[in-house]
N, C-alpha and C positions, 0 to 999 in steps of 0.2 A: 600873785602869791606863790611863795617856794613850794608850798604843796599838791599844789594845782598843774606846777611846770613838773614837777617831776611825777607825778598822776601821767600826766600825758606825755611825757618821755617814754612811760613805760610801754614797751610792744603789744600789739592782743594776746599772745598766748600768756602775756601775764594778767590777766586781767581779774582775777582775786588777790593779785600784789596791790591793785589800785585802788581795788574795795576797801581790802586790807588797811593800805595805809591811811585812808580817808577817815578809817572808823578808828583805829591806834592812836591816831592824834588828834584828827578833829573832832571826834567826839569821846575823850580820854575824860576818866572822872576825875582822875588826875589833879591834886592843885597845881597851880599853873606853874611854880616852881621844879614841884618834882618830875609833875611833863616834861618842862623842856631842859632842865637837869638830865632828866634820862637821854631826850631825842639828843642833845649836842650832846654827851659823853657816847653815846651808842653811835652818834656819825662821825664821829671822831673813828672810833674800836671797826669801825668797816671798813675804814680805809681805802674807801672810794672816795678823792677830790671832789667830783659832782656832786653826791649827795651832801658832803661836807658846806660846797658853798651855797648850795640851794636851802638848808634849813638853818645853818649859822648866823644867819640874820634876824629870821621870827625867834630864834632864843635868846641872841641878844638884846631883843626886845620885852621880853619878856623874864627874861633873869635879872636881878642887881648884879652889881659886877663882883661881889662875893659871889654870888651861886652860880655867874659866868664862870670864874674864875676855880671855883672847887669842880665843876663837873668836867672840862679838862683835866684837873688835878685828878678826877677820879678815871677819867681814862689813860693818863699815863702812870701813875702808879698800879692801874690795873693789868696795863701792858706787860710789866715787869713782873708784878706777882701771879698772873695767869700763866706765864712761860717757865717760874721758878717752881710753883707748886703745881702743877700740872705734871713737871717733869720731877719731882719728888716723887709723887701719886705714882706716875706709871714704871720707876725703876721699879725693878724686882726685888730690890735690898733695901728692907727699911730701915739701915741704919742711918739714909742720908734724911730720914725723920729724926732722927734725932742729933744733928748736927746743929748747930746754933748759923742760923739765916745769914749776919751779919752782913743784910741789905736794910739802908734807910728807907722807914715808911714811916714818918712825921706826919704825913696829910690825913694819913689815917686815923692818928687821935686828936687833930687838932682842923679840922679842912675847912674852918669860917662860915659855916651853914652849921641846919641841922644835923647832928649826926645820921638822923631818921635817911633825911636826904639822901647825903653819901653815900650811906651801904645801900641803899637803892640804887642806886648811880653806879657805884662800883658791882651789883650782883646783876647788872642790865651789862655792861660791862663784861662781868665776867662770861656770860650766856654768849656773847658773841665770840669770845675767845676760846670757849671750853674748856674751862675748868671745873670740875668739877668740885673739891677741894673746896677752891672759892667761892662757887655757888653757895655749897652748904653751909660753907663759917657765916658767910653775909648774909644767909636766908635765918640763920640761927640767931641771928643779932636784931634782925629784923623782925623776927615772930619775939622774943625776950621783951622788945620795946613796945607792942601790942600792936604793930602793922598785921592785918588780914593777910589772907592766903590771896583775896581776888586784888590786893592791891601789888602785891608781891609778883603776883601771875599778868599784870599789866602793864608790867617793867619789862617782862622778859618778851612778855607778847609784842613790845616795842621792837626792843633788842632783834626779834625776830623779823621780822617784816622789815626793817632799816638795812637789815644784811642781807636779805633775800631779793630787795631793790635795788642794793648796791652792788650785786653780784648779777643781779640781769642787766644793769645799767652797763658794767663792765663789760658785761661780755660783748652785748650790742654794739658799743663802743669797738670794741678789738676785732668785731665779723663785720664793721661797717670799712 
């Protein structure tokens, strides 16, 4: 099992990375959709190849090829608007707020799942990227549709722990 090899990839001085990620996915309240909708668009947003090919296979088991299919979507259209609005946020001059985007983002009102899904998807997404921006618009769409705060905070806590293993993975990788 993917989670098992990459549990024990991980070094001992991470050894609440391992706990971590045991308990984030294998025992995630998660439907089993928006689970592994979050884990493949969050191991995608890490951009560590090992974690990528270790848990890309239990999500394609577990997704239809729509909810394969939009949780990619949500991590590359998250790619683009975490780096657009991130860097709107942190100018000093808010007039580039008020400039019209005139970047496509179709998958956003249209991404072949639930929409519930998606802005989960893309605010797990956003966490890894840091934006902030983005966080809040998708946290707002997501509390509006009547998602919890603990289901909301179990996206990120994904989000969390996938980049924190994919960044010890790496490094281990580059000091070995």
């Amino acid at each position: 099992m993917a989670l098992a090899d990459l549990k024990s990839a991980l070094p001992d001085y991470a050894k609440d990375l391992k706990l971590n990620l045991g308990s984030v996915i294998g025992n995630s309240d998660l439907p089993a959709q928006q689970l592994w909708g979050t884990v493949l668009s969050c191991a995608i947003a890490t951009r560590s190849a090992r974690v990528l090919r270790e848990l890309e296979p239990q999500a394609r088991e577990n997704l239809s090829d729509e909810a394969y299919t939009a949780a990619k979507s949500a991590a590359a259209i998250m790619a683009m608007n975490n780096v657009f609005y991130r860097t709107r946020h942190l100018l000093s001059d808010p007039e580039y707020g008020t400039l019209r985007a005139g970047l496509r983002m179709n998958v956003i009102g249209n991404p072949g799942v639930d929409k519930v899904d998606f802005e989960l998807w893309s605010l797990a997404v956003s966490a890894v990227n840091g934006c902030g921006m983005c966080l809040d618009s998708h946290e707002q769409v997501l509390r509006k549709a009547g998602v919890d705060r603990e289901t909301i905070q179990e996206a990120f806590k994904i989000a969390s722990v996938l980049q924190a293993v994919a960044t010890t993975l790496d490094a281990e990788a580059a000091l070995a």
